[in-house]
C-alpha positions, 0 to 999 in steps of 0.5 A: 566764097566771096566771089561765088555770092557776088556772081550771084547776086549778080546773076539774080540781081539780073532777072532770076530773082527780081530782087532788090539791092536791100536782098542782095545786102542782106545775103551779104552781111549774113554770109560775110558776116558768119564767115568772119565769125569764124576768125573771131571765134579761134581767136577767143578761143586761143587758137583752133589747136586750143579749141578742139583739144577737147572736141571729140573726134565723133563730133567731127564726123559727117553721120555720127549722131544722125546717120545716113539714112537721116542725111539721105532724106534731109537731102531729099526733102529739102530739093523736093521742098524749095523746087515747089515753094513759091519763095523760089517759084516766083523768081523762076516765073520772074527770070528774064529768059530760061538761060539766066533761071538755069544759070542762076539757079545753079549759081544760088545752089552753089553758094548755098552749098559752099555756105552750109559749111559754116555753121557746122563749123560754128557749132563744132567752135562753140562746143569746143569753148563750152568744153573749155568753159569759155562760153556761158552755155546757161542760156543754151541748156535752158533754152535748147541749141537754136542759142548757140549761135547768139550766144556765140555772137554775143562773146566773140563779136563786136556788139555791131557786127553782131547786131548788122548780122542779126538784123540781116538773117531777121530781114531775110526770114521776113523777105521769105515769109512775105512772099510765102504769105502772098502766095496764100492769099493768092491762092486761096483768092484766085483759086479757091474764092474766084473759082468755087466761092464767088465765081464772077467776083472782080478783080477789087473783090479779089485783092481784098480776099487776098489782103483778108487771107494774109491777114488770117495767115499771118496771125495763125502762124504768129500763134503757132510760134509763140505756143511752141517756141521750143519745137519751131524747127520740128514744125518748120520740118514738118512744113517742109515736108508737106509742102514737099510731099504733097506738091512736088510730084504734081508740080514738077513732073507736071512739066514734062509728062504731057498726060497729066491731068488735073484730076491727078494733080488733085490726088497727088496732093491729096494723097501725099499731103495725108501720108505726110500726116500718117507717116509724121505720127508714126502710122506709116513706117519709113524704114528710118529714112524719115517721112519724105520718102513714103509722102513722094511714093504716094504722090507718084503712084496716085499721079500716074494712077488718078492721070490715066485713069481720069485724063484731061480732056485736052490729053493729046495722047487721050 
């Protein structure tokens, strides 16, 4: 594991990421610093054997609770969403050639993969000392299962790993909100403002809109976590998938199918923007495998469709 983060780091630090040497310590302290966690915790415990003793054996199991079909679209949904967010864009746009982005990306996507493992782990530790009556679950029945975790931390760690781990996953959910609000105000500024708004503004005028816009962004979303502290990762969810559902397609495919047009990518978006929205309140069924599937096959059909129908000027194949 170790080794597989550092040729990561490595490889980004290299040009695929542009990356400072604060993200790269960041990355480590979150995973090293879990991963010890989990010694910690068998030891608090009293050993794994002392700990599982009343774990049920459906508690170990990878589709009990949630099922296949669940797993089946999580999966889909979160490649369609990060392949298309500008958290991860920006560093593809910044490798420095094609072989570091392919090799960095599939370096990032292995460490991401070997470290998915360890909060399941976790969990599975933490439900075994609750069981036990080894851990204080006051604080996780009141407050819902996202305090697992700091709850875990706070009685198996040292008070300053704990604090170094915490400190670290708190500066990588900033490092990602930045460049996410950055691409808003880009966006909107020079695709939106520049464009139909103030055409001919200047590049002054441009940055200001842009620093406006994160500005604006930035205390809407403030607002929305502090009004649903109890739902954030369902609103995170839905995010995902609208990100997902409404730019995957157009983005993606937009690479390689030469007869793309822009009036396609336009209602590809808009097409799966809506179903996400449709399919989120239950007005489109999704045979239980969540919204993600329905928003990617509205985007699809209404990309080839609206593209063959309205081609691009330039089209080759016009």
């Amino acid at each position: 594991m170790i080794v597989v983060f550092v040729v990561t780091a490595y490889s980004v630090m290299g040009g695929l990421w542009s990356v400072t040497l604060t993200d790269a310590v960041q990355w480590v302290l979150i995973v090293l610093g879990l991963l010890v966690a989990i010694p910690f915790t068998i030891h608090y415990g009293g050993g794994w054997d002392a700990i599982m003793a009343k774990v049920p054996e459906e508690k170990l199991s990878v589709s009990e609770g949630i099922g296949w079909k669940t797993i089946i679209s999580l999966t889909i949904m979160y490649i369609a969403s990060f392949a298309v967010g500008q958290e991860t864009v920006q560093r593809f746009y910044a490798a420095r050639d094609e072989a570091t982005a392919r090799v960095g990306s599939l370096l990032a996507g292995g460490a991401y993969l070997v470290f998915a493992f360890i909060p399941p782990v976790l969990g599975v530790l933490a439900y075994g000392l609750a069981q036990n009556g080894q851990l204080d679950v006051a604080l996780i029945e009141t407050e819902g299962t996202r305090y697992v975790l700091p709850v875990l931390a706070e009685a198996v760690l040292p008070s300053w790993l704990t604090g170094l781990v915490f400190a670290a996953l708190i500066s990588a959910t900033l490092s990602s909100a930045d460049s996410d609000l950055l691409a808003a105000g880009s966006i909107f500024s020079n695709d939106i403002y520049s464009r139909y708004l103030r055409k001919g503004a200047d590049d002054r005028e441009i940055l200001k809109t842009t620093r406006l816009t994160m500005v604006a962004i930035a205390g809407l979303s403030m607002i929305v976590a502090l009004t649903n502290t109890k739902s954030i990762v369902a609103i995170l969810m839905f995010s995902f998938t609208l990100r997902a559902g409404g730019a995957f397609i157009p983005y993606v495919v937009g690479h390689y199918w030469r007869r793309a047009s822009g009036a396609g990518c336009l209602a590809s978006i808009f097409a799966g923007s809506v179903t996400v929205i449709l399919a989120e309140h239950g007005m489109i069924s999704s045979f239980g495998f969540g919204p993600i599937l329905p928003d990617l096959t509205a985007s699809a059909v209404t990309y080839v469709l609206f593209s063959r129908l309205f081609p691009s000027p330039a089209d080759p194949n016009k």
